[in-house]
SEROLUM-720051 format. One line per field, with one value per residue (C-alpha): residue in one letter; x, y, z. Coordinates in Angstrom, 1 decimal, always signed. Layout:
N
residu (A, ...)
u (X, ...)
v (Y, ...)
w (Z, ...)
***
This chain:
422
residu (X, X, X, X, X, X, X, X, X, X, X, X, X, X, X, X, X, X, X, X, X, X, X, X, X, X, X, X, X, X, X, X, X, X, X, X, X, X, X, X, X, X, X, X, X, X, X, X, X, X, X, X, X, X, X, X, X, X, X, X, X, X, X, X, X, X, X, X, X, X, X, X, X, X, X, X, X, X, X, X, X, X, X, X, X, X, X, X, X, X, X, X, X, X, X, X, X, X, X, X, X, X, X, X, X, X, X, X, X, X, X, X, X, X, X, X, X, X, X, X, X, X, X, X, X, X, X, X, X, X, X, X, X, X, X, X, X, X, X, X, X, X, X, X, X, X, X, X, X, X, X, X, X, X, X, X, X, X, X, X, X, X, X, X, X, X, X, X, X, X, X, X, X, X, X, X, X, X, X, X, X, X, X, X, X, X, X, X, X, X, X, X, X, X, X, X, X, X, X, X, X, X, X, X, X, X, X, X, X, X, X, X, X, X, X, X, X, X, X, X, X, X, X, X, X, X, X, X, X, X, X, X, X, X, X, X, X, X, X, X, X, X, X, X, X, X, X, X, X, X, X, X, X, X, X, X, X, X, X, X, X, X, X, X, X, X, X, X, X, X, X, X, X, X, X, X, X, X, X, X, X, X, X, X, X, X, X, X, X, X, X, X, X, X, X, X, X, X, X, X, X, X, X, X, X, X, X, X, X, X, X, X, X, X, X, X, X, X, X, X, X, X, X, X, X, X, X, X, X, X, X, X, X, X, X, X, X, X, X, X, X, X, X, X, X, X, X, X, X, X, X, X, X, X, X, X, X, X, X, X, X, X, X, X, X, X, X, X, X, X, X, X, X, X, X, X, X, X, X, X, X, X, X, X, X, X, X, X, X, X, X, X, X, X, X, X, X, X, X, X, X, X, X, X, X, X, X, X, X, X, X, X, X, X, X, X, X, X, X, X, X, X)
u (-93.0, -95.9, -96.6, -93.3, -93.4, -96.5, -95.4, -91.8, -95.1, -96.6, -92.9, -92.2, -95.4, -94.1, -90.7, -92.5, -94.4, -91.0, -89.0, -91.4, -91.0, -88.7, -85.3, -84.1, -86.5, -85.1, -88.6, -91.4, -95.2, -96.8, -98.4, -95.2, -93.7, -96.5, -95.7, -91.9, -92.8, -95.6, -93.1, -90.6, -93.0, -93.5, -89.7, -89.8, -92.3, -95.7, -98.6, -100.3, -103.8, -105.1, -104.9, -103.4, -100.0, -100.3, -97.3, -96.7, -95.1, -97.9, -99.8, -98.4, -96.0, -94.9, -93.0, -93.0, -95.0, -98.2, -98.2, -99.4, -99.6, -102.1, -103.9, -103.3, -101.7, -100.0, -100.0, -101.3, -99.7, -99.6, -102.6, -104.2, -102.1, -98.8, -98.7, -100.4, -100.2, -101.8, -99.8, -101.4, -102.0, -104.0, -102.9, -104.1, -102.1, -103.3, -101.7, -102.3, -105.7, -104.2, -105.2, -102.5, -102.4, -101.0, -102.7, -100.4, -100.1, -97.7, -97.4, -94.6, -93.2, -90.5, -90.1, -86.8, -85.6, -88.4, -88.5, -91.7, -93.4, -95.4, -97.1, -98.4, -99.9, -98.8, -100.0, -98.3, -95.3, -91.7, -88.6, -86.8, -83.3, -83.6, -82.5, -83.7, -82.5, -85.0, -83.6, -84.1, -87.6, -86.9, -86.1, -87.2, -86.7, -88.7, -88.4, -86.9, -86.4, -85.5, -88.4, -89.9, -87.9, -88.8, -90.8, -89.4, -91.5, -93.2, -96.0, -95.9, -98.1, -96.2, -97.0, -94.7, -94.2, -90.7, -89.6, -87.4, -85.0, -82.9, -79.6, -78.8, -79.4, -76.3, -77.3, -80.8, -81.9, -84.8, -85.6, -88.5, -89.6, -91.9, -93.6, -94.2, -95.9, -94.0, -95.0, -93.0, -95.0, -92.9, -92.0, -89.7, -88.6, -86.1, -85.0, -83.9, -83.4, -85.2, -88.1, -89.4, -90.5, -92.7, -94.0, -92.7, -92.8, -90.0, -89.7, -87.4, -85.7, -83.9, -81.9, -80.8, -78.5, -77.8, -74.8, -73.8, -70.9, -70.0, -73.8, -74.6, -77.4, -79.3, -81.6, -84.1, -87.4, -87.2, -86.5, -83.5, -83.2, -80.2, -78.2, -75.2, -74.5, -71.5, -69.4, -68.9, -72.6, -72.7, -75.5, -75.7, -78.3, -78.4, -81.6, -81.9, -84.2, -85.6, -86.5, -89.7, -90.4, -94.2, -94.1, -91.2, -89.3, -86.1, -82.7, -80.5, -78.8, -78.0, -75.6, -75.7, -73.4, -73.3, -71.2, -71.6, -68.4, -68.2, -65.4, -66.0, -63.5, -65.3, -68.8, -69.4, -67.6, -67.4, -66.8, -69.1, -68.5, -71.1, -69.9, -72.6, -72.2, -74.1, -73.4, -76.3, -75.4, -77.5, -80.4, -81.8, -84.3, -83.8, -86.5, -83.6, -80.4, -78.9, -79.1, -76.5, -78.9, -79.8, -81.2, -81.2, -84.1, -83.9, -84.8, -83.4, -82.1, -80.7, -83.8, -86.1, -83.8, -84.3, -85.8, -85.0, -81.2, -81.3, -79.5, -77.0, -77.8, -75.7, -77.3, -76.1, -76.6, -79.9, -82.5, -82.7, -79.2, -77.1, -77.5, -75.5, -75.3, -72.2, -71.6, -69.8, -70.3, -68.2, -69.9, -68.0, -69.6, -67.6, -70.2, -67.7, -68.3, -71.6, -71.0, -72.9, -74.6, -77.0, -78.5, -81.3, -79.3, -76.1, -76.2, -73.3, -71.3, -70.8, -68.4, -69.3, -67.6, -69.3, -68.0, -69.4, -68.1, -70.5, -70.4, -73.3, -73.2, -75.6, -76.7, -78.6, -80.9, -82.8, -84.9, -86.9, -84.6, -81.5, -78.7, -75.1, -73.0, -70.4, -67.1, -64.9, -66.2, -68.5, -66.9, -68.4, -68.5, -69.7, -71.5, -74.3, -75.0, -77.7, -80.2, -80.7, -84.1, -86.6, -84.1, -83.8, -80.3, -78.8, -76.9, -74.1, -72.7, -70.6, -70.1, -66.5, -64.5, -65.1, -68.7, -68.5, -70.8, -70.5, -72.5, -71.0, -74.9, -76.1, -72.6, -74.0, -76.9, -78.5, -81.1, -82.8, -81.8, -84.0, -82.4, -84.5, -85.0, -87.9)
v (+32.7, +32.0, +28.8, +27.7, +28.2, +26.0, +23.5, +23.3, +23.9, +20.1, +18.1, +20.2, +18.1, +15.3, +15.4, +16.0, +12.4, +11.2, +12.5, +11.5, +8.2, +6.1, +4.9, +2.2, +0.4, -3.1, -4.7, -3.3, -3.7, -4.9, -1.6, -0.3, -2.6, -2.3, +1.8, +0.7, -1.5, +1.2, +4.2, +2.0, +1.5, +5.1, +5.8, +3.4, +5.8, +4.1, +3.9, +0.3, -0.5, -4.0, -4.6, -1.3, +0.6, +4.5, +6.1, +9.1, +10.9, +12.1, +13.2, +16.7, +18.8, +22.4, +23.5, +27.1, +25.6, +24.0, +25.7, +23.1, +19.3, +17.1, +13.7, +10.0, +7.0, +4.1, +0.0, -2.9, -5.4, -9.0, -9.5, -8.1, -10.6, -11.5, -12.3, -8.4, -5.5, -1.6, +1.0, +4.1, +8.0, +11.0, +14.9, +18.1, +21.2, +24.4, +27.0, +25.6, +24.0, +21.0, +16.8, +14.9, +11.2, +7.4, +4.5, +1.7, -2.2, -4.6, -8.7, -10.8, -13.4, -15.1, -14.4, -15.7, -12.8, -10.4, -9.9, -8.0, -6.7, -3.3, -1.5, +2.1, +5.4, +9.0, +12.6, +14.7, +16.9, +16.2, +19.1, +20.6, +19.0, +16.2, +13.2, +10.4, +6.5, +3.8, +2.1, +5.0, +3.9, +1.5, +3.9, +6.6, +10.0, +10.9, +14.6, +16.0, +20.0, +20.9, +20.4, +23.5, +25.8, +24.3, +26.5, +25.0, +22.4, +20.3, +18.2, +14.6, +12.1, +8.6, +5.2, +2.7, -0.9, -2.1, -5.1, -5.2, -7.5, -8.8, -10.6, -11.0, -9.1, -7.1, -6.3, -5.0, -3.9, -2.5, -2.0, +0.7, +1.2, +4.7, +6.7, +10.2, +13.7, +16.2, +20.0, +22.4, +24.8, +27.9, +29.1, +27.3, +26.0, +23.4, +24.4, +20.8, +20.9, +24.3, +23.2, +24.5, +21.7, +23.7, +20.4, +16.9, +13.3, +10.6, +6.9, +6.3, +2.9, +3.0, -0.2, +0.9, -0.6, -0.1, -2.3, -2.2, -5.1, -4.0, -4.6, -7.3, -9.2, -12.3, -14.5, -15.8, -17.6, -17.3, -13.4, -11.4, -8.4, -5.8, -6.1, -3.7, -0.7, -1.3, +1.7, +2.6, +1.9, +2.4, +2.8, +3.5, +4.0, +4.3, +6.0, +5.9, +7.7, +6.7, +8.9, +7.8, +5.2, +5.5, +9.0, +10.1, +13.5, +12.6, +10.6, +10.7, +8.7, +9.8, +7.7, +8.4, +7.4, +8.4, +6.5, +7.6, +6.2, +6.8, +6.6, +6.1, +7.5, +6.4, +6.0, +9.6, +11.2, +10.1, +12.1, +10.9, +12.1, +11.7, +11.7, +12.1, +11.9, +12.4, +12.9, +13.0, +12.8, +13.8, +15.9, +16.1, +19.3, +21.0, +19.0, +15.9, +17.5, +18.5, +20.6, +19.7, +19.9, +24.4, +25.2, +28.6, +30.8, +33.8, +36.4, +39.8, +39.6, +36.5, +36.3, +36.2, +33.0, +31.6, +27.9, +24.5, +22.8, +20.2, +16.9, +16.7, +20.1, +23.5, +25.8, +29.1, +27.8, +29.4, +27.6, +27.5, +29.5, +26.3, +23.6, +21.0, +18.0, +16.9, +17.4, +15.6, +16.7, +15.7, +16.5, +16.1, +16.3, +16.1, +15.1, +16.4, +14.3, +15.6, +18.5, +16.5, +19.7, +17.7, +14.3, +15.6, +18.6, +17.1, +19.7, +18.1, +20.0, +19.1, +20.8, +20.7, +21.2, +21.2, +21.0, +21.2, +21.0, +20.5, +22.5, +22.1, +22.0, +23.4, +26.4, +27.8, +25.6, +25.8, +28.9, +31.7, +30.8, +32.0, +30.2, +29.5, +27.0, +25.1, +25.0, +26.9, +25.0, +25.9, +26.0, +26.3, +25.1, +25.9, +24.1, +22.5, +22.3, +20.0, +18.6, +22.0, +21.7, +18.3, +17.5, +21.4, +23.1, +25.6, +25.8, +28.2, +28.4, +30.9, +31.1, +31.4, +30.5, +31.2, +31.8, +34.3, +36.9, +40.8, +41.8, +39.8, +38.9, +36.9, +34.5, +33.6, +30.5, +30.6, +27.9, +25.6, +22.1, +19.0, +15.7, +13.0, +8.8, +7.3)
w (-67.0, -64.6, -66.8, -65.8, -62.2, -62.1, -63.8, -61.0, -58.5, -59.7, -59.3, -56.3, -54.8, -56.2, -54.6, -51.5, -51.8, -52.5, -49.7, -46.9, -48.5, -45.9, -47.1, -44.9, -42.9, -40.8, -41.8, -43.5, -43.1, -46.2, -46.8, -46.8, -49.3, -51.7, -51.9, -52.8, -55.0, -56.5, -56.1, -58.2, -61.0, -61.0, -61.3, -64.3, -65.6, -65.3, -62.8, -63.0, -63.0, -63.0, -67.0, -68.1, -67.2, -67.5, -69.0, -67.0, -69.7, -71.2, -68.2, -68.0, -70.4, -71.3, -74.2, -75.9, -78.9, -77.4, -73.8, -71.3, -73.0, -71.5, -71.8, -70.8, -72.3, -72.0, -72.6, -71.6, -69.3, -68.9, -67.1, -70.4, -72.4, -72.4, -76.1, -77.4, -76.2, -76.8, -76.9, -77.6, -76.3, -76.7, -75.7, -76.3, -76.7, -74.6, -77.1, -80.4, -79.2, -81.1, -80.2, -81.0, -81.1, -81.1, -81.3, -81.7, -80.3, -80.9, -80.9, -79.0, -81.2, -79.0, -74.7, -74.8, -77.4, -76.2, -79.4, -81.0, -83.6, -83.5, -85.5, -84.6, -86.2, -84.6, -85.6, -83.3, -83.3, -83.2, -82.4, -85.4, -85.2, -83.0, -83.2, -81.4, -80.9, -81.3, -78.4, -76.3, -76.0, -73.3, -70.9, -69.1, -67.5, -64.6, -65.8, -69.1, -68.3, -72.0, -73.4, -71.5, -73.3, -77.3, -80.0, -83.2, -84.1, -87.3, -87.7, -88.8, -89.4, -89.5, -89.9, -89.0, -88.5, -86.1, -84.7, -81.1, -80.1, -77.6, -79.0, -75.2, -72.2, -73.0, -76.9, -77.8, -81.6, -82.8, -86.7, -87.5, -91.5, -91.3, -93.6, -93.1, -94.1, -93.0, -92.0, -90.2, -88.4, -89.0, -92.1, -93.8, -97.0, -98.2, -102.1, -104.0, -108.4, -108.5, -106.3, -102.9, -100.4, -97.4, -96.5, -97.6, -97.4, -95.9, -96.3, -93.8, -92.5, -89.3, -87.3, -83.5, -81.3, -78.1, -76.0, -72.7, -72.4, -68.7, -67.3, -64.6, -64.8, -63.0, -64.1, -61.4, -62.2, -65.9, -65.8, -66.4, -64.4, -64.4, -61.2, -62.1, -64.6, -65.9, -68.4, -71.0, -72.7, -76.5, -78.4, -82.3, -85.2, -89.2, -91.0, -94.9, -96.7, -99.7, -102.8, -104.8, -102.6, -101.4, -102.9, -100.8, -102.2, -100.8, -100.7, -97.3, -94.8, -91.3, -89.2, -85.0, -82.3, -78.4, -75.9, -72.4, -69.7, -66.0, -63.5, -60.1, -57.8, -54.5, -53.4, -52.6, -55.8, -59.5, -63.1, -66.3, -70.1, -72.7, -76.4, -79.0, -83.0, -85.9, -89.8, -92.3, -96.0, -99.2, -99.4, -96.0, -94.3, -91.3, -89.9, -89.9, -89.5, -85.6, -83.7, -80.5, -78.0, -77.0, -73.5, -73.6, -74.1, -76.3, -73.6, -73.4, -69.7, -67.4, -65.4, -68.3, -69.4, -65.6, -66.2, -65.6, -66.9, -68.6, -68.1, -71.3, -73.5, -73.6, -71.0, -72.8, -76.6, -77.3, -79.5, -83.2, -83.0, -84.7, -86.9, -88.4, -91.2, -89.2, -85.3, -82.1, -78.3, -75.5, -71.7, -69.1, -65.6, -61.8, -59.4, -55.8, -52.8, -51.0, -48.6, -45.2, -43.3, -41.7, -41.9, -44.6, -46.0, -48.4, -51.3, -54.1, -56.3, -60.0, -62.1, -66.0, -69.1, -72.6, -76.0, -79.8, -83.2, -86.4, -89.7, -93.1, -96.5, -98.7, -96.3, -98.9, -99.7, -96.1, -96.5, -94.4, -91.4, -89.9, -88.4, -87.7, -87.6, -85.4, -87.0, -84.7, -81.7, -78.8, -75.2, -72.0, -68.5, -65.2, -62.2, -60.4, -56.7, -56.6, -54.1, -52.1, -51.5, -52.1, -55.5, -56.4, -57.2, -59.0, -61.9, -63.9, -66.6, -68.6, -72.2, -73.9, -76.8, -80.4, -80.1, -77.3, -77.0, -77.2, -74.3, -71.3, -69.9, -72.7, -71.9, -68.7, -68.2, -64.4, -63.8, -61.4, -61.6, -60.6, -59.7, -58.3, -57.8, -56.6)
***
């Protein structure tokens, strides 16, 4: 637990930076704008340097697995070259004493399209159950409080080689082709024809798309930047595996979806839902099936769960306690009009409702590990008051439905949340 309070200690100092940042200002001193225009880079999720842009996500990490995760990363920028780039990183892991790595680059073959090809090498880990969107890439979250809670993990080492583009500013693709070796790092074991796979290998091609047909854009000196965010956004991905190819052991396909919408009611007050979808098919491991997004610790008492919320996961569904070859959620969050104490206190309500369906076949074949599955459908729903304290809040939820627990405590989900825009 004290990792975890030093770890809300560091963006508690950063929020502080943030918040003595001005606003509004009628003109502003060119010291002042550069700091903007800095402080905006670091929202995007880098800190630039004359020839190379750091990526702030790998500065500083926790998760259950590694303990602390530090290093430094990042890619070049066009004053480097505007035709190549580098893209690589280097962590360590405090708890497994483990140095992970990337080293990666990429060459642009048309501005117009942005369109690129990389090619990169990674050993590091990746979650048990996730599933993520090529396209996803592109953007960034300041802070991603799930990942503090995560302890199922496996080992890959993956070489791939993808290509980006842009069909228009609306529409943007990416294809990846990867080959991987596989390792969980807890014991686990997929049976397949009478044989046990503890480790494996993947040939895996993926093509991601991501379309937001309501966005605004402008185009001024030859670059296209996003004016508006328009809803719903839509974003979808296919993954085949293939069996025997490059001395892969197995044949699947996994098909995603998410679509998030958002209705704005005023300029104080508006309600946004976030559907996601996924269905894998043939013979696919744990390591690639779903797992619907667990927040929840698996601590004896509520204050032993207390940690950070998350921005689109199930608060009381605690990790590693589902998984699914088939799944769809549906989040639906109220963000209230702020309540306006004081000119630099405006807490804001948000009421939340979450829902889960999934099922599996083939439950048997996964062995050494225990879990359920989703087919009566998981319910709950509680709220947020945000932006108590330097982008601090609160969160509850409560846990009901099919999946309802005995003892009444381990229903209920009490966390901090974090919200904050530089």
């Amino acid at each position: 637990m004290h990792k975890l309070w030093i770890y809300i200690l560091f963006f508690f100092c950063v929020t502080t930076i943030a918040a003595q940042t001005p606003e509004k200002e009628i003109e502003k001193p060119k010291d002042s704008l550069e700091s903007s225009v800095l402080l905006k880079q670091i929202g995007n999720g880098f800190f630039p340097t004359k020839i190379w842009n750091f990526d702030l996500r790998y500065l500083i990490k926790f998760n259950q697995y590694e303990g602390f995760r530090t290093g430094l990363g990042g890619v070049t920028n066009d004053a480097f070259s505007k035709t190549f780039r580098i893209d690589s990183y280097g962590v360590y892991g405090f708890k497994d004493h483990k140095f992970k790595y990337k080293i990666g680059g990429g060459f642009r073959l048309n501005p117009e399209t942005k369109t690129w090809i990389n090619i990169s090498y990674i050993d590091d880990l990746m979650e048990t159950g996730s599933s993520n969107f090529l396209t996803d890439g592109r953007f960034f979250s300041f802070f991603e409080p799930r990942l503090l809670n995560i302890d199922l993990f496996h080992k890959h080492i993956t070489s791939a080689v993808s290509i980006e583009h842009e069909i228009n500013p609306k529409l943007i693709t990416e294809t990846e082709v990867s080959i991987s070796n596989i390792r969980p790092t807890y014991d686990y074991d997929y049976v397949l024809d009478n044989t046990s796979y503890g480790a494996f290998e993947t040939t895996v091609a993926k093509v991601s798309v991501q379309w937001n047909p309501f966005n605004e854009y402008e185009t001024k000196d030859g670059i296209t930047k996003n004016t508006e965010d328009g809803y719903p956004k839509f974003t979808m991905q296919y993954s085949k595996s293939f069996k025997d190819v490059l001395n892969a052991d197995f044949n699947f396909s996994k098909l995603d979806f998410r679509t998030i919408h958002k209705i704005t009611h005023n300029k104080d007050s508006h309600t946004i839902g976030t559907f996601s979808a996924g269905l894998a098919h043939g013979d696919t491991p744990l390591t690639h099936l779903y797992h619907s997004y667990p927040n929840n610790i698996n601590k004896e008492t509520i204050l032993q769960r207390f940690s950070v919320a998350g921005i689109n996961s199930f608060e009381t569904m605690y990790f590693n306690e589902f998984f699914s070859d088939r799944f769809a959620t549906l989040i639906m969050k109220h963000y209230v009009k702020p309540f306006h104490i004081s000119k630099h206190f405006n807490p804001q309500l948000v009421l939340v409702s979450r829902y889960a369906f999934g099922n599996m076949n083939n439950i048997s074949r996964h062995q050494n590990v225990s879990f359920g599955t989703l087919k009566h459908g998981y319910t709950e729903s509680g709220f947020e008051i945000n932006k108590l304290l330097l982008g601090f809040g609160l969160s509850f939820t409560y846990r009901y439905g099919a999946y309802h627990l005995p003892r009444e405590e381990d229903n209920i989900a009490l966390k901090f949340t974090f919200n904050i825009t530089l």
